[in-house]
VEXBASE-979704 format. One record per atom (N, C-alpha, C): residue in one letter; atom name; x, y, z. Coordinates in steps of 0.001 Angstrom, whole numbers. Example, Ala and Ser with C-alpha at 12.3 -4.5 7.8 and 13.67 -1.06 7.14 Angstrom:
2
+-----+------+---------+---------+---------+
| res | atom |       u |       v |       w |
+-----+------+---------+---------+---------+
|   A |    N |   13190 |   -5690 |    7800 |
|   A |   CA |   12300 |   -4500 |    7800 |
|   A |    C |   13200 |   -3300 |    7800 |
|   S |    N |   12850 |   -2250 |    7080 |
|   S |   CA |   13670 |   -1060 |    7140 |
|   S |    C |   12900 |      30 |    7870 |
+-----+------+---------+---------+---------+
***
This chain:
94
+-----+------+---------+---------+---------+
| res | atom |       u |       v |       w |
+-----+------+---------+---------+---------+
|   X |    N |     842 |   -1162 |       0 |
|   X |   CA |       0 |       0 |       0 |
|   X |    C |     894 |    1235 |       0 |
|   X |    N |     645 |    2003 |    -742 |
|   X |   CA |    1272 |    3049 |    -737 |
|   X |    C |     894 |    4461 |    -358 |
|   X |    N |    1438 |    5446 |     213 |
|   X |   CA |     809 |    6395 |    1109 |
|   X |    C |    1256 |    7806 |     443 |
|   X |    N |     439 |    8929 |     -10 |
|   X |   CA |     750 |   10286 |    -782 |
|   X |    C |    1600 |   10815 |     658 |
|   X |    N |    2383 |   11647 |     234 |
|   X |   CA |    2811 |   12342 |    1274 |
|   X |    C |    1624 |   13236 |    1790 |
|   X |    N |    1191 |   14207 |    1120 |
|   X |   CA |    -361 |   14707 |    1754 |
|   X |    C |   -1094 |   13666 |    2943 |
|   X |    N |   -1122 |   12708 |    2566 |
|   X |   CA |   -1942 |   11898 |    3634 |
|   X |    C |    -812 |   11495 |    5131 |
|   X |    N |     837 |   11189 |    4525 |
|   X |   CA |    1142 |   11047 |    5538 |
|   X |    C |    1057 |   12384 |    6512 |
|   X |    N |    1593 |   13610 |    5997 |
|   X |   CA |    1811 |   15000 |    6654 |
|   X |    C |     156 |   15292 |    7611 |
|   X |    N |    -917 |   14763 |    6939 |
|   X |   CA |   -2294 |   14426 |    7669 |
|   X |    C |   -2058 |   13751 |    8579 |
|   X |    N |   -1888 |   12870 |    8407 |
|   X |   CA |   -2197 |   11866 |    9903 |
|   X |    C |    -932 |   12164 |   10422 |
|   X |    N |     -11 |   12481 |   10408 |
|   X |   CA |    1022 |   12892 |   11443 |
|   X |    C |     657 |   14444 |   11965 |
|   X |    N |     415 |   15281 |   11189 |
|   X |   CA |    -209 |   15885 |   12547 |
|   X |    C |   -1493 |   16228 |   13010 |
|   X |    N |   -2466 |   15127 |   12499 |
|   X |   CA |   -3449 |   14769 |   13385 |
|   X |    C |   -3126 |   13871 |   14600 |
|   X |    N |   -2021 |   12834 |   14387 |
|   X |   CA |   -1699 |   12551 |   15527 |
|   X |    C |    -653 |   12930 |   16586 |
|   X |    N |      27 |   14275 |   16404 |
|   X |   CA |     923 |   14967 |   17154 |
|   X |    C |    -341 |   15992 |   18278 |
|   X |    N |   -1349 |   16324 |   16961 |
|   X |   CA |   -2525 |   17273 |   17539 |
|   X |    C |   -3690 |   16523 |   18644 |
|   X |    N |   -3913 |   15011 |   18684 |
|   X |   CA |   -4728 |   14230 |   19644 |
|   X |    C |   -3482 |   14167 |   20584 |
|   X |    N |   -2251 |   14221 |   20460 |
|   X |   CA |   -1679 |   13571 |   21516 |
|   X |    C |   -1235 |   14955 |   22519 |
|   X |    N |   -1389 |   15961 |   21566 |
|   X |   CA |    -890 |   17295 |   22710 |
|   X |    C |   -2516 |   17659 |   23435 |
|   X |    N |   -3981 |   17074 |   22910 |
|   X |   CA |   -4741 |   17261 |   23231 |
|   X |    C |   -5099 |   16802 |   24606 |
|   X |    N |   -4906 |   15235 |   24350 |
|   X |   CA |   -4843 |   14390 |   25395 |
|   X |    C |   -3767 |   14517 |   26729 |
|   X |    N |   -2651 |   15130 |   26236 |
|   X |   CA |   -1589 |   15603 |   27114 |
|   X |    C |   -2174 |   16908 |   27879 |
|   X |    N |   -3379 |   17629 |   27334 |
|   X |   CA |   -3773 |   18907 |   28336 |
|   X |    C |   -4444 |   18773 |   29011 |
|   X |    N |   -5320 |   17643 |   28331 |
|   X |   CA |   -6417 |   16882 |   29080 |
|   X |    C |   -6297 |   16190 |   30280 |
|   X |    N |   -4705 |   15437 |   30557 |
|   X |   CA |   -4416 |   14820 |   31598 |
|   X |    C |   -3735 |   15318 |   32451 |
|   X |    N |   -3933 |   14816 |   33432 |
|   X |   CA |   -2740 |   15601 |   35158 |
|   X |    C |   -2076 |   15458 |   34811 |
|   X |    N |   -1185 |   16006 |   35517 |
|   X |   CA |     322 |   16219 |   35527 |
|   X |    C |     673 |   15483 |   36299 |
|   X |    N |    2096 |   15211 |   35765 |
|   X |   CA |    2704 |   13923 |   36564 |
|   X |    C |    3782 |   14339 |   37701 |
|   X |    N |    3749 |   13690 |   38622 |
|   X |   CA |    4049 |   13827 |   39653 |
|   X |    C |    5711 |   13438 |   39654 |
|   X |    N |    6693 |   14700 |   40083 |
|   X |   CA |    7975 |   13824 |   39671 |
|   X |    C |    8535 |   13524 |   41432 |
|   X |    N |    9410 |   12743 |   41966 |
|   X |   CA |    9836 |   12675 |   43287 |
|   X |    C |   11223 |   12799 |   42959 |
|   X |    N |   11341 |   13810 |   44738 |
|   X |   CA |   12960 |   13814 |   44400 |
|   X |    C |   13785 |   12893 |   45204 |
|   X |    N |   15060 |   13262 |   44490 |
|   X |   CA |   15834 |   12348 |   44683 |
|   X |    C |   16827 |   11662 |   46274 |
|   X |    N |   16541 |   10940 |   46666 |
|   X |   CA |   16421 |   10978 |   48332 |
|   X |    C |   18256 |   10812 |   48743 |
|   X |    N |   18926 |   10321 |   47586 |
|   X |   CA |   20407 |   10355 |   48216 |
|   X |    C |   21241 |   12070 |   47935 |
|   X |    N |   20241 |   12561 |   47126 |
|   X |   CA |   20981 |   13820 |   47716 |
|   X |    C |   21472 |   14954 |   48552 |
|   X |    N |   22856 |   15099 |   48105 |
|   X |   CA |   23825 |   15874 |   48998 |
|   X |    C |   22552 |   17470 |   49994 |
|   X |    N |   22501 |   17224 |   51445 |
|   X |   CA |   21851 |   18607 |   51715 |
|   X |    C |   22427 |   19838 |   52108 |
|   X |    N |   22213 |   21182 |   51406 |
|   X |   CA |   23031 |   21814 |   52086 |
|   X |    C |   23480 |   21856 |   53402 |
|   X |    N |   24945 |   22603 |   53207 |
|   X |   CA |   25374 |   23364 |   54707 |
|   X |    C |   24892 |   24353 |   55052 |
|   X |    N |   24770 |   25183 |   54382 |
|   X |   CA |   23825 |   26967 |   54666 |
|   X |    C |   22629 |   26652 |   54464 |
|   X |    N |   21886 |   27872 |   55143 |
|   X |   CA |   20231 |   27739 |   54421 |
|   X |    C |   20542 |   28709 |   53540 |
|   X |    N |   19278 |   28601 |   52445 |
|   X |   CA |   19819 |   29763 |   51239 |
|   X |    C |   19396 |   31025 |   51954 |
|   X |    N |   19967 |   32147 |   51302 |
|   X |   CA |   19779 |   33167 |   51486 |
|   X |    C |   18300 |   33513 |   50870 |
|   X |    N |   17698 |   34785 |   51885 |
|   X |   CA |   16477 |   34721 |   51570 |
|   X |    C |   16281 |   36277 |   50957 |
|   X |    N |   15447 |   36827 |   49619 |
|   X |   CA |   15775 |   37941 |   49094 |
|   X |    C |   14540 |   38575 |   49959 |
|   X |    N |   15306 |   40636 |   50123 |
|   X |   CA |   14505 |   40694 |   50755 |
|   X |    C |   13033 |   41479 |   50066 |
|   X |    N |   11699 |   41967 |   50686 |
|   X |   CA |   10892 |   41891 |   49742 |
|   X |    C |   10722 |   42707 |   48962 |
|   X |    N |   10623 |   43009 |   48064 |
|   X |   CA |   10625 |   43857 |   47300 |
|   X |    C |    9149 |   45000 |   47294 |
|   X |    N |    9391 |   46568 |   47438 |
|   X |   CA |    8450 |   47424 |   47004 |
|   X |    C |    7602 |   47422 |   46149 |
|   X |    N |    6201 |   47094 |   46749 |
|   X |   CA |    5094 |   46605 |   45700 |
|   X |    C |    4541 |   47756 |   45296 |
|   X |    N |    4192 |   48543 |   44226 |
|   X |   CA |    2836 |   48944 |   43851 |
|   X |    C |    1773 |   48438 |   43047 |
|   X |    N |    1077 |   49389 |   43431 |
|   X |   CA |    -263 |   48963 |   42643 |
|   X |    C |      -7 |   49044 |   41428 |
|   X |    N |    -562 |   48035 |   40351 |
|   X |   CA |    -416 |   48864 |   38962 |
|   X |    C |   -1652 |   49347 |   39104 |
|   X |    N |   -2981 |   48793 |   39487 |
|   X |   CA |   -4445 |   49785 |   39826 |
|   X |    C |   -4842 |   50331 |   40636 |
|   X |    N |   -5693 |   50794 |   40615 |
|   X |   CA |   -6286 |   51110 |   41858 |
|   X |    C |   -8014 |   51212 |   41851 |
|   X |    N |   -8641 |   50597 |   43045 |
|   X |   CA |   -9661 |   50619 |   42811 |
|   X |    C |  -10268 |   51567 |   43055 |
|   X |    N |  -11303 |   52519 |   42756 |
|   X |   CA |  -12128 |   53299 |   43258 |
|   X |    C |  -13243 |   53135 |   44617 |
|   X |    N |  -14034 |   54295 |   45083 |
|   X |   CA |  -14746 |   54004 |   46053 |
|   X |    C |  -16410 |   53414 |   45524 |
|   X |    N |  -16557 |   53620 |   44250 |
|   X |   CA |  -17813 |   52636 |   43835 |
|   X |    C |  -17013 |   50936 |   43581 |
|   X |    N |  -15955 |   50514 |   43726 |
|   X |   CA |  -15628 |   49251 |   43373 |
|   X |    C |  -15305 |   49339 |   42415 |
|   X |    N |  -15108 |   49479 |   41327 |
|   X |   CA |  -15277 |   49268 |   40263 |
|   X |    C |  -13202 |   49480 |   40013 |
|   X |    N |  -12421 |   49432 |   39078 |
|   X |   CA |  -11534 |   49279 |   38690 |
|   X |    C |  -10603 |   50325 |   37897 |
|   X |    N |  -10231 |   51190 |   38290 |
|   X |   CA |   -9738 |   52803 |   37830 |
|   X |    C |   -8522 |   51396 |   36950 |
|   X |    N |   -8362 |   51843 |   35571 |
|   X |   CA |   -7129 |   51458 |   34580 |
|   X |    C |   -6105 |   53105 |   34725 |
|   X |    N |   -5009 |   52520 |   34707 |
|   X |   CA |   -4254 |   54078 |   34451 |
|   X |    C |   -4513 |   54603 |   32567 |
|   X |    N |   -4077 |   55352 |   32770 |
|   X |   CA |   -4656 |   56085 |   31639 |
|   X |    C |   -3388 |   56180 |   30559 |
|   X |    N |   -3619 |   56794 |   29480 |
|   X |   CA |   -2700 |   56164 |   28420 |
|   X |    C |   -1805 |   57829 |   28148 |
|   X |    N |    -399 |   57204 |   28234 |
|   X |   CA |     149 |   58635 |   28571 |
|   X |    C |    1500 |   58260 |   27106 |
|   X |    N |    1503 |   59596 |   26404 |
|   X |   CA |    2072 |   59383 |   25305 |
|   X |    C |    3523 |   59418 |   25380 |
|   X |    N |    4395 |   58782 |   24571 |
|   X |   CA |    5311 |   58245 |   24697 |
|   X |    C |    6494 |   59390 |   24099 |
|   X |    N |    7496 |   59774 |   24990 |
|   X |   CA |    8338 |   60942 |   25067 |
|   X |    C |    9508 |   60593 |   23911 |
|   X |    N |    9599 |   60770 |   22783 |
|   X |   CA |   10204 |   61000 |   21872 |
|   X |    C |   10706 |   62103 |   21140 |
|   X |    N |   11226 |   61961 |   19487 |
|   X |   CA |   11446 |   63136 |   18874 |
|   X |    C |   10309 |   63596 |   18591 |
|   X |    N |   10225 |   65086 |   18437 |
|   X |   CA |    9521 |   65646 |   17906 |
|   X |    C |    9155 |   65313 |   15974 |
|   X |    N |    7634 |   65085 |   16061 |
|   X |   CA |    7409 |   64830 |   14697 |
|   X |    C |    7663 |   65828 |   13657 |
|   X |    N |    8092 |   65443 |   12296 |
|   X |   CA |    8052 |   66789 |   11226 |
|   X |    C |    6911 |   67395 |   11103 |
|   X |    N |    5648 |   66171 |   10849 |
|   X |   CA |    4296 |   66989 |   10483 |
|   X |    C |    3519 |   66717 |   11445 |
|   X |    N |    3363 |   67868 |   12078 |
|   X |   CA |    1782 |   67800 |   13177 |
|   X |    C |     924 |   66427 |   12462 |
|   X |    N |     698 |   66151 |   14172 |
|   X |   CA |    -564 |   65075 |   14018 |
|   X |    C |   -2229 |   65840 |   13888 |
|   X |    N |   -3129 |   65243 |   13757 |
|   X |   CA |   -4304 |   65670 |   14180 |
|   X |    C |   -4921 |   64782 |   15081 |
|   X |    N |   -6297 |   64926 |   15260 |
|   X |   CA |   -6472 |   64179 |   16689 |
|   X |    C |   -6711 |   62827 |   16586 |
|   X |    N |   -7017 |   62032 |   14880 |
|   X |   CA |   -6873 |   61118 |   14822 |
|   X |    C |   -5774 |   60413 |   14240 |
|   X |    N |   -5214 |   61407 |   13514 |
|   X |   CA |   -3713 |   60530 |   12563 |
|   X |    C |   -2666 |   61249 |   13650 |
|   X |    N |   -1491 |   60300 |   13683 |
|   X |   CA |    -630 |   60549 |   14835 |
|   X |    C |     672 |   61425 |   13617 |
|   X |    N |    1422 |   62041 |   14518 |
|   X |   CA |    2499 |   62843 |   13551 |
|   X |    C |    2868 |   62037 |   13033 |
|   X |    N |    3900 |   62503 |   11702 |
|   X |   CA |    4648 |   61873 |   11196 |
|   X |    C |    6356 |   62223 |   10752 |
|   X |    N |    6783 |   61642 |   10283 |
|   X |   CA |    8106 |   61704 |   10044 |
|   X |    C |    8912 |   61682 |    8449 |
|   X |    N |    9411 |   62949 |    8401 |
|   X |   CA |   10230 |   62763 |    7133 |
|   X |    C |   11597 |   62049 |    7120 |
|   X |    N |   11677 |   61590 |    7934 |
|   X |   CA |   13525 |   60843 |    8477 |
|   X |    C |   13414 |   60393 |    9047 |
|   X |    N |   14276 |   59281 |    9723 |
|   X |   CA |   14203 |   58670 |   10820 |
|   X |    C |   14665 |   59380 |   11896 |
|   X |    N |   14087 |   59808 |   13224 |
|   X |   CA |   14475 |   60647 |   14128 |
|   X |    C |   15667 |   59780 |   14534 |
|   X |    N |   16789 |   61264 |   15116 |
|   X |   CA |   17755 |   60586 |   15084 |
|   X |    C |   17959 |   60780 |   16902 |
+-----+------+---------+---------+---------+
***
């Protein structure tokens, strides 16, 4: 029997595509470690925590304040923008 390449390139990755399917589909496997290994002498060092901010903030109705969109500090364009076309450029700013 002989097989077109079209048909093989088909069923190979129809069956690469059931098997990554079935692979999402299933748990994850459980790995154990290894019990003759060496344990440290030190404990590791522990980093310390780092300064969080908010990237949001919520408001007092709940609801979800996004920061707002703040334009990006570059060269100055050759030709004025308008409020919907953004400037433009005769050169590459240097």
């Amino acid at each position: 029997m002989t097989i077109s390449r079209r048909t093989f390139v088909a069923r190979l990755g129809g069956s690469a595509l059931a098997t990554a399917l079935l692979a999402a589909c299933s748990a994850p496997a459980t790995s154990t470690a290894p019990t003759s290994a060496a344990k440290p002498t030190t404990a590791p060092a522990q980093a310390a925590p780092a300064a969080t901010q908010p990237a949001a903030v919520v408001s007092r109705s709940g609801r979800l304040q996004l920061p707002t969109y703040m334009a990006p500090k570059g060269a100055p364009p050759d030709v004025p923008g308008t409020k919907v076309v953004p400037g433009g450029y005769l050169q590459y700013p240097n």
